[in-house]
C-alpha positions as a Python dict, from the first residue, in 0.01 Angstrom:
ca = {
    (1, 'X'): (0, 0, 0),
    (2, 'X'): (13, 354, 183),
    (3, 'X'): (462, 333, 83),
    (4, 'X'): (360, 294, -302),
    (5, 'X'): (90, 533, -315),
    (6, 'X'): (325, 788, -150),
    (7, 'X'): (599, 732, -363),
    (8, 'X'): (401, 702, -689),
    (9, 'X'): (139, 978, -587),
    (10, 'X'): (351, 1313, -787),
    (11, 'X'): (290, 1096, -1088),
    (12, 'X'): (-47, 1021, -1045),
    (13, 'X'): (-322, 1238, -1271),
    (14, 'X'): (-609, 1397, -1054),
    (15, 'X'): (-906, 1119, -1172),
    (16, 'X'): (-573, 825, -1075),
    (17, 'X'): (-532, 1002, -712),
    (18, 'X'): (-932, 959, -688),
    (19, 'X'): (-855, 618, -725),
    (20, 'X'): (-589, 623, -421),
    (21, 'X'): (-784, 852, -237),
    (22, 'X'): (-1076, 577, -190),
    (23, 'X'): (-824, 328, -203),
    (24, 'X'): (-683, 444, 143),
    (25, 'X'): (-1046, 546, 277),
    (26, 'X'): (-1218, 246, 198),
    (27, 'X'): (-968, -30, 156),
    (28, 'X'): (-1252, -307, 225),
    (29, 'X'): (-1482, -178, -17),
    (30, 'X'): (-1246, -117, -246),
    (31, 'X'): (-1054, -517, -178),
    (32, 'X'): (-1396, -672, -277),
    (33, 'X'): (-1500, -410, -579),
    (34, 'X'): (-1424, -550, -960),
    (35, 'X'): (-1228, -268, -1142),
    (36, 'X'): (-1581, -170, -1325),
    (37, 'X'): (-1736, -80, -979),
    (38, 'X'): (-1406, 92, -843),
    (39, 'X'): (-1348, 337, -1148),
    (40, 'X'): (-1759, 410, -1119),
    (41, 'X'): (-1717, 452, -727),
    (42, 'X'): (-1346, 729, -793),
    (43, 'X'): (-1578, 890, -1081),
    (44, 'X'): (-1327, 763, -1378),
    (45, 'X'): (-1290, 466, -1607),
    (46, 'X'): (-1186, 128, -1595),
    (47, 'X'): (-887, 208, -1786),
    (48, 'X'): (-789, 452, -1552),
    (49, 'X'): (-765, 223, -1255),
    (50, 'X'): (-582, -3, -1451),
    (51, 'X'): (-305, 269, -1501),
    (52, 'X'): (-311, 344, -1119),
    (53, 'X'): (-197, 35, -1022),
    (54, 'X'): (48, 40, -1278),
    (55, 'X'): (195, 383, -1142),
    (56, 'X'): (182, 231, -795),
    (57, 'X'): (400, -75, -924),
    (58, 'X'): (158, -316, -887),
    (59, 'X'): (109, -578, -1192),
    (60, 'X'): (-281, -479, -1170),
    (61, 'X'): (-562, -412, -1016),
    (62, 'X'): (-606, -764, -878),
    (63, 'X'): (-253, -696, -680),
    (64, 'X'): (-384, -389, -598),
    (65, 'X'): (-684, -518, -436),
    (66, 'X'): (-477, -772, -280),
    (67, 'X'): (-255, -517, -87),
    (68, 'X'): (-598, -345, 4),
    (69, 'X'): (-688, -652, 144),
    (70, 'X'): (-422, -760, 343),
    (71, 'X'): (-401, -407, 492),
    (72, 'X'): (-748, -475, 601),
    (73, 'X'): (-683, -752, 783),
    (74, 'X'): (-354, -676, 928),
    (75, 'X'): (-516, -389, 1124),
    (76, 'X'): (-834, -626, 1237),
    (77, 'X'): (-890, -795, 1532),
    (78, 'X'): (-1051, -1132, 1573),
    (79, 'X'): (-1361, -979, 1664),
    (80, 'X'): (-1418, -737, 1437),
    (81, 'X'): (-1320, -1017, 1168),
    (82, 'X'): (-1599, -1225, 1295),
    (83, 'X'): (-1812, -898, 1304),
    (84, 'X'): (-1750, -817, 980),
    (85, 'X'): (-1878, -1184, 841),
    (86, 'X'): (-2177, -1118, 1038),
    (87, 'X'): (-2279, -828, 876),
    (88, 'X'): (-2243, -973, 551),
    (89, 'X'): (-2500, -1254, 648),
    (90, 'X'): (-2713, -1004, 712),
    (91, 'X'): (-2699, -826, 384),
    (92, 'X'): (-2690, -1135, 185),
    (93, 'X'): (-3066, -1182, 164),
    (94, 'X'): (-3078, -1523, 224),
    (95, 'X'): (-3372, -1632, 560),
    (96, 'X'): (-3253, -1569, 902),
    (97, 'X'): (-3241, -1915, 981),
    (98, 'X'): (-2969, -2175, 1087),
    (99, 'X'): (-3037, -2290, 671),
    (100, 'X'): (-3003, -1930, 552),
    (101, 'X'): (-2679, -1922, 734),
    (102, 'X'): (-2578, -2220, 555),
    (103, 'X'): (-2667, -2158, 212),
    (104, 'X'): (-2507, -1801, 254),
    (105, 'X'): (-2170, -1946, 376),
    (106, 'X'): (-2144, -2188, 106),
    (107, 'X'): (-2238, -1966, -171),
    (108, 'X'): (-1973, -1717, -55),
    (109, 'X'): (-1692, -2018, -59),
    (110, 'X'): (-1825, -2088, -390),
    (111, 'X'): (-1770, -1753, -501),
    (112, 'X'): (-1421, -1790, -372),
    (113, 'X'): (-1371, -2119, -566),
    (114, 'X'): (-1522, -1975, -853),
    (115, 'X'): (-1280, -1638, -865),
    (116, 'X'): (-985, -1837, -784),
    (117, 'X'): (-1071, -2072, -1082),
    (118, 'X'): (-1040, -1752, -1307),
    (119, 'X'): (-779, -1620, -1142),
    (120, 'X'): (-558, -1918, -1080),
    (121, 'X'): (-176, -1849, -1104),
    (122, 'X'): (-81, -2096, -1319),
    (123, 'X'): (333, -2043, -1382),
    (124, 'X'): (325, -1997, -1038),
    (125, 'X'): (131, -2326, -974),
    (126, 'X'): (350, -2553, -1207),
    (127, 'X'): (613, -2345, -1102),
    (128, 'X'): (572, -2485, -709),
    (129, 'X'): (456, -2865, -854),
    (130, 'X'): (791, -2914, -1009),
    (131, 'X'): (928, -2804, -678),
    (132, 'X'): (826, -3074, -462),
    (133, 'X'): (870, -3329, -702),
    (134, 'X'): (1277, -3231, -713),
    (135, 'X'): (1277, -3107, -357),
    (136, 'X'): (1393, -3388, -95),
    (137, 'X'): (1136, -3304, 128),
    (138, 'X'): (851, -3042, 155),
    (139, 'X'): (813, -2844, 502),
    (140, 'X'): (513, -2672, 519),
    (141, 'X'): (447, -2416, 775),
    (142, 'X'): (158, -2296, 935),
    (143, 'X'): (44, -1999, 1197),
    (144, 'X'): (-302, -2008, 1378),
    (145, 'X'): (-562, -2188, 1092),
    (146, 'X'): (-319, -2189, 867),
    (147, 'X'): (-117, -2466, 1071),
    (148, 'X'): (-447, -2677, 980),
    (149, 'X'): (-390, -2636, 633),
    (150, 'X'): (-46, -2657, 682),
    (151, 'X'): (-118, -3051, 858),
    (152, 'X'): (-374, -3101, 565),
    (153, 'X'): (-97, -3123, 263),
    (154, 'X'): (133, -3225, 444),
    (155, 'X'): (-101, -3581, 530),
    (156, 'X'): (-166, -3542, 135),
    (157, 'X'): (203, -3517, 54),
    (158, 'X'): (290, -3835, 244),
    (159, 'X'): (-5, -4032, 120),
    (160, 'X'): (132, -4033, -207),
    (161, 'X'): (513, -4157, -144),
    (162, 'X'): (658, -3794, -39),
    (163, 'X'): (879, -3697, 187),
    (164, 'X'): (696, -3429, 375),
    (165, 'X'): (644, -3283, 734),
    (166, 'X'): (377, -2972, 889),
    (167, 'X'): (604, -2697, 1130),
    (168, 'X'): (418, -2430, 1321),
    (169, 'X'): (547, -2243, 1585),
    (170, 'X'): (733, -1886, 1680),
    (171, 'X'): (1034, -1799, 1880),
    (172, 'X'): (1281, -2050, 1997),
    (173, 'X'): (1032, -2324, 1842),
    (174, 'X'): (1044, -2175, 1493),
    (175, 'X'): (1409, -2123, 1559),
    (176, 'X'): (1392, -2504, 1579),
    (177, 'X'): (1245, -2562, 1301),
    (178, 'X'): (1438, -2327, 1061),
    (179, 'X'): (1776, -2475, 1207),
    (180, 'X'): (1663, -2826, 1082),
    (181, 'X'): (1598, -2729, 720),
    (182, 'X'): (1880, -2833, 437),
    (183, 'X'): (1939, -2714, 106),
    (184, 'X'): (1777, -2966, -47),
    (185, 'X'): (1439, -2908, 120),
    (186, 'X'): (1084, -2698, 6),
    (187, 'X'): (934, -2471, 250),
    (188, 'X'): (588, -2372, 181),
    (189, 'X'): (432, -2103, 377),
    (190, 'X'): (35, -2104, 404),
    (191, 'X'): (-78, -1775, 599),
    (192, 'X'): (-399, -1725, 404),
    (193, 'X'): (-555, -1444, 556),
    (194, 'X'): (-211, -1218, 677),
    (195, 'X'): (145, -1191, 718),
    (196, 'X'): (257, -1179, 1078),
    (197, 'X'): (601, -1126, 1192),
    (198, 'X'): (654, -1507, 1268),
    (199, 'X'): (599, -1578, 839),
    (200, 'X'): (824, -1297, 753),
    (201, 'X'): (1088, -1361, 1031),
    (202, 'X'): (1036, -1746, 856),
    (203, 'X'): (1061, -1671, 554),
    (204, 'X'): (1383, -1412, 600),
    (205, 'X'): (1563, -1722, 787),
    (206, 'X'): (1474, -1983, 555),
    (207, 'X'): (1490, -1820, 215),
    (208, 'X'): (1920, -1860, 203),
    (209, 'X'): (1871, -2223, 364),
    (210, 'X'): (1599, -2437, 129),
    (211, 'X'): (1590, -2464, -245),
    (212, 'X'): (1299, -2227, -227),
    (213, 'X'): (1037, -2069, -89),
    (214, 'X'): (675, -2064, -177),
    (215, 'X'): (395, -1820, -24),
    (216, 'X'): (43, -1905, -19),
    (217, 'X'): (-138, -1624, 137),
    (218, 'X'): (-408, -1353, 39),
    (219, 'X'): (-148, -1107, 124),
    (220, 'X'): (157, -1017, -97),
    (221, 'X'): (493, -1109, 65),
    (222, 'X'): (709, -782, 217),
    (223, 'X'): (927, -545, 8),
    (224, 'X'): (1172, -648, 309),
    (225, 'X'): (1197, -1002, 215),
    (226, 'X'): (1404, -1192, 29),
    (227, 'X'): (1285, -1334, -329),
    (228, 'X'): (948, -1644, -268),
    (229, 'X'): (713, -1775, -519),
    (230, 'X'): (389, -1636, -439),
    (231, 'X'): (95, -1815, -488),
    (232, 'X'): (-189, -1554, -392),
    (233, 'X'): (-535, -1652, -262),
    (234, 'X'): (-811, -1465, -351),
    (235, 'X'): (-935, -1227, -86),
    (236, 'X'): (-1236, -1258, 169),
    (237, 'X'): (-1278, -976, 325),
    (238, 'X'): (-1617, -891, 361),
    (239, 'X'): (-1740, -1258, 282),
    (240, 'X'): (-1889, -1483, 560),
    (241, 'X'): (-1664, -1782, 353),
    (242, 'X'): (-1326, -1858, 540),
    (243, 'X'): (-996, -1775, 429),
    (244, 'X'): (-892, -2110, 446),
    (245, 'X'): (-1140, -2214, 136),
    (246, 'X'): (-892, -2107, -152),
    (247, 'X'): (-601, -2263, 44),
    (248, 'X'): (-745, -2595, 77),
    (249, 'X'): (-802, -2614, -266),
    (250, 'X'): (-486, -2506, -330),
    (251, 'X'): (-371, -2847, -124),
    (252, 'X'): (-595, -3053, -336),
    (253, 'X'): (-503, -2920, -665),
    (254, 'X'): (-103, -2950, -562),
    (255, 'X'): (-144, -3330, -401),
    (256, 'X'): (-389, -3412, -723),
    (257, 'X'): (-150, -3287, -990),
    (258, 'X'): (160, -3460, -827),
    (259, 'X'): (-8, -3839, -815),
    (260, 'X'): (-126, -3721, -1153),
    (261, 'X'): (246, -3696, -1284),
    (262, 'X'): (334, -4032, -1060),
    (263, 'X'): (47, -4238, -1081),
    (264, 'X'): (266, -4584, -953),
    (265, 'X'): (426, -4425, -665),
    (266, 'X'): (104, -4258, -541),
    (267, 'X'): (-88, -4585, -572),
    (268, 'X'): (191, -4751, -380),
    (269, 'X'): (200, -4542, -114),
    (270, 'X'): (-188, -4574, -133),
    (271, 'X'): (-166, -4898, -108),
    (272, 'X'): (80, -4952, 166),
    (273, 'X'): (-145, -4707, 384),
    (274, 'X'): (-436, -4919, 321),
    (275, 'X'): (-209, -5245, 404),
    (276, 'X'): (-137, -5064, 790),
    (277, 'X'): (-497, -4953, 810),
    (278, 'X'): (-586, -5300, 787),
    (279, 'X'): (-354, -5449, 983),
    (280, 'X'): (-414, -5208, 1293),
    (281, 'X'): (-789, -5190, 1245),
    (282, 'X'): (-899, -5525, 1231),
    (283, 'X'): (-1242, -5682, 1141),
    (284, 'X'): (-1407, -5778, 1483),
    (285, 'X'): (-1489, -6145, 1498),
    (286, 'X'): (-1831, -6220, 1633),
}
């Protein structure tokens, strides 16, 4: 974010550098503003931050609040992650009681849900279904919690009649797994919250190797990279939800739409998993 706004910044008007200026000051605040609240907090108008990120060569504001947020939580450690969802329990209003905490959390991930509903990328959604459907099989990689989502559609994937495997892993174990890939495979890269070096060293290896690449991640990909399909989350910083919420219903929605479009093979495969769990989990006889 700091590379566009210094390249952009001699074209920027003084009320569009205000914009910047808290941009870079407050990049939190400014990740979990809507544009109506940003262009009241720079002293300007709505329209205005809509140019800004226009100058700065994002598509909008929503990028621009993206690259906020990843910034954010590139530079944060685990603790002051888990600091910072503290101190948003405390401001939520809710009791402060093991049920307060509860109901907070899970109207924050509904929040989440509900943004990403409005936001959803769609091209980029049916964009990545028709690529596992042609792809011979679908890798999908994982770091840290995203491995966990990474394991979630992959199960999902299989259970309805696809070839598909989870990969984690860094150094000579990701070189591993990136030697193994073929031309005819999908690699989908879930790093919800940030992009460390691991995803871009991944996605720099793979990208000439598989069919293509997809990004799922709160954070746009690098400048540096080559060419992925980016499906971006919807950021959580400053929200006591997790920033695996949007990416597991990202899974869902992929898996869901896919037996949607091949209701016989998903219901075979379905069927042929409940045939094993059967046969290896037997009815005890009394």
């Amino acid at each position: 974010m700091e590379d566009r706004a210094t390249q952009g910044r001699n074209d920027l008007t003084r009320s569009e550098r205000n914009v910047v200026a808290l941009a870079e000051q407050d990049p939190l605040r400014f990740a979990t503003s809507t544009a109506v609240a940003i262009a009241d907090m720079a002293g300007t108008s709505e329209a205005t931050v809509t140019r800004t990120a226009h100058k700065l060569g994002f598509s909008g504001v929503k990028e621009f609040k993206q690259a906020c947020a990843s910034q954010v939580g590139a530079g944060r450690s685990l603790g002051a992650t888990i600091r910072d969802r503290l101190k948003s329990l405390e401001g939520h209003g809710e009791e402060v009681s093991s049920h307060g905490t509860a109901r907070a959390v899970l109207a924050a991930s509904a929040r989440v849900l509900l943004e990403f509903s409005e936001s959803f990328p769609k091209a980029e959604f049916e964009e990545t279904v028709g690529l596992v459907e042609s792809s011979r099989r679908t890798v999908v990689y994982g770091l840290g919690t995203g491995s966990h989502v990474a394991e979630y559609l992959s199960l999902g994937l299989r259970r309805i009649g696809l070839r598909s495997r989870a990969a984690s892993g860094s150094g000579h174990t990701l070189a591993d797994e990136v030697h193994s890939l073929e031309s005819e495979d999908a690699v989908i890269v879930v790093a919800p919250r940030v992009l460390f070096n691991d995803i871009d060293n991944l996605i720099a290896e793979a990208a000439p190797r598989v069919a293509r690449v997809v990004l799922v991640s709160q954070a746009p990909p690098s400048p540096r990279s080559p060419e992925v399909l980016y499906l971006p989350l919807p950021s959580t910083a400053g929200s006591p939800a997790s920033e695996i919420t949007a990416a597991c219903a990202l899974s869902d929605s992929l898996v869901s739409e896919i037996a949607r479009r091949h209701p016989a093979t998903a219901i075979r495969a379905r069927d042929g998993l409940q045939r094993l769990r059967d046969a290896l989990s037997p009815a005890r006889t009394t």
